[in-house]
N, C-alpha and C positions, 0 to 999 in steps of 0.2 A: 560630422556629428551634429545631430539637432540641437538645440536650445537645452530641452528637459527631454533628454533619453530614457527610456526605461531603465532602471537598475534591477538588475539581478543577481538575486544571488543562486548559487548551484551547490548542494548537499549531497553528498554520494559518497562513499567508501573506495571509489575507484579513481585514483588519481587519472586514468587513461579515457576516461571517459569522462570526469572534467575539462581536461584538457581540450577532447574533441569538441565538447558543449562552446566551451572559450573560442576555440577556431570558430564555430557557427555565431556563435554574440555579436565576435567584435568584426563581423566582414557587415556588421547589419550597420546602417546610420543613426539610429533610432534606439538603438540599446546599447548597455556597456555590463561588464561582469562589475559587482563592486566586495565581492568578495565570493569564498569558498570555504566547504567544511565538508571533515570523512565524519562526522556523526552526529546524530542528535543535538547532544549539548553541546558541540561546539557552534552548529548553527543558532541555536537559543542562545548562547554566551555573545555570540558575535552581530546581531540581528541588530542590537540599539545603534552599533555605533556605522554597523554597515547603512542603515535605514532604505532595503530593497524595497522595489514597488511590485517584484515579482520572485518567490522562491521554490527554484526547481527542487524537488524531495522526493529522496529515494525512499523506498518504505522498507527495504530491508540490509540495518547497520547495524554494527556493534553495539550496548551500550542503548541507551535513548534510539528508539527506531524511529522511525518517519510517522507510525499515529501517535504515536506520543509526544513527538516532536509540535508536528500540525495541531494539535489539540492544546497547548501549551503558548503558540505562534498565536492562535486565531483568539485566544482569550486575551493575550497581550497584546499584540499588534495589530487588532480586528480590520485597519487598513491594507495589511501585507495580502496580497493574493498567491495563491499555494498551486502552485501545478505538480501533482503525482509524475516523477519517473518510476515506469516499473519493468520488468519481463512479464509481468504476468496479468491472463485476462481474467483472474478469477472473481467472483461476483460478489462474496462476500470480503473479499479483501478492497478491492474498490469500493463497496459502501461503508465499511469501517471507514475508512479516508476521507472519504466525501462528507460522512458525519460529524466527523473531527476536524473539519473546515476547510476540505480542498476543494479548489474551485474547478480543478479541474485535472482530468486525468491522462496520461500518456505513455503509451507501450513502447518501451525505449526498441525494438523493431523497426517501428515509424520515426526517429525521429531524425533521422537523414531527411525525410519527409516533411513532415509535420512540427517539428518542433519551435520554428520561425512565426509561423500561424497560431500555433495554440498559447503562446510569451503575447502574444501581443491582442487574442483574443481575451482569455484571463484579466487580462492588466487593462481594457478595454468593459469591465463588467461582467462579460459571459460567460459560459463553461466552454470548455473542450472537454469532451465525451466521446471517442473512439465509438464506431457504432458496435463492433463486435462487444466490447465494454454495455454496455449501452444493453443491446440481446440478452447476455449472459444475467444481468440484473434484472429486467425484465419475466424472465424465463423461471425465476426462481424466486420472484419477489412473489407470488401465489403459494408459496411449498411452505412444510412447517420446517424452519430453524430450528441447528441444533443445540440442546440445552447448554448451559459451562460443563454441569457434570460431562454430557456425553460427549462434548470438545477433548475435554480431560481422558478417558476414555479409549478414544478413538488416537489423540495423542501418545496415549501407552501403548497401544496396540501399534502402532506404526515404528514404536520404538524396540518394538519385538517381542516384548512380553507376553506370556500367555494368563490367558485367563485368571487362572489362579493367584500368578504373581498381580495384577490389577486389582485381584480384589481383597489381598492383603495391604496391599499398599495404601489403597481407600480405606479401610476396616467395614466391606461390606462382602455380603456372600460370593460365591461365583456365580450364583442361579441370577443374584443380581445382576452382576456384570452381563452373564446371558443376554436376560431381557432387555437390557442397555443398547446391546450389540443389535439384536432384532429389531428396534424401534431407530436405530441408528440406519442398520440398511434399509427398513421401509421408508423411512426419509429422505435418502440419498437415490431410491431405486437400484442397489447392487443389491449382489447375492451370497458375499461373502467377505472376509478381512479383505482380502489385497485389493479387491477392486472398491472396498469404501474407503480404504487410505488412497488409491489412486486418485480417487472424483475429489476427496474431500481437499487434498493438496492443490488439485489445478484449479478450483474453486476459493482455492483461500483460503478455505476454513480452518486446517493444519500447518503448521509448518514442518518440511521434511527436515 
């Protein structure tokens, strides 16, 4: 073990997948875990006394998520460096994160891979940006974003509801909702509900 080892801490709802994170830490010289949490505020409860140089965040827990978390971490601890654990490559969901002070992001896929490089890139000053991450944000950083309302929206609709129940629920017409749904798929480029809840989900934008 070095002198001044990285510390990290590791955030995630999955005890089986801290565990494996732990396996990879402590076979390193140079880093050690200094603690663990399955959600949000427990990592924010425990961050003073842990005092990491590096915190792995999952973005999706019970309770306090991971941008909320991160957004909360990086006004407090503006020293802590934030690396995104995620499954997913979508593009609005990595720039929520990255806006809310991560320094860097990772597709828990790669991180049998990658995960040794990107703790000590992070913690080093740099980003880790996944290049398909990377693409995806690029690709979509020219397109128009979709409004809260049609976040909102497109969230009922994926929830099954038809029309009509969406637009009682808002207290606006269904011709509304219509027109929502139409400016919703011209922005996505689908042609219908199931394939704009399908883009919107692997993109971030929704949660299934």
């Amino acid at each position: 073990m070095t002198a001044n080892p990285i510390r990290v801490m590791i955030v995630d709802d999955h005890p089986m997948l801290r565990d494996g994170v732990v396996g990879s830490i402590t076979r390193q010289s140079d880093m050690i875990v200094v603690a663990e949490a399955g959600d949000g505020a427990a990592a924010i409860a425990a961050i003073e006394a842990a005092k990491p140089d590096v915190v792995l965040m999952d973005l999706q827990m019970p309770g306090i998520d991971g941008v909320e978390a991160i957004q909360t971490i990086s006004r407090d601890h503006p020293q802590v460096r934030i690396l995104v654990l995620t499954t997913y490559v979508g593009d609005a969901k990595a720039l929520r994160a990255l806006k809310a002070g991560a320094n860097g992001y990772l597709l828990k896929s790669a991180m049998r891979t990658d995960l040794i490089d990107a703790i000590r890139a992070v913690h080093g000053g740099g980003r880790h940006i996944p290049p398909e991450v990377a693409t995806q944000i690029a690709v979509h950083a020219i397109g128009d974003a979709l409004t809260e309302r049609e976040i909102e929206i497109l969230s009922l609709v994926a929830a099954g509801n038809p029309n009509k129940r969406i637009a009682w629920r808002l207290g606006v017409s269904e011709d509304t909702v219509k027109a929502h749904l139409k400016r919703i798929f011209a922005k996505l480029g689908v042609a219908d509900r199931t394939h704009a809840v399908t883009v919107a989900a692997k993109r971030g934008i929704i949660e299934l």
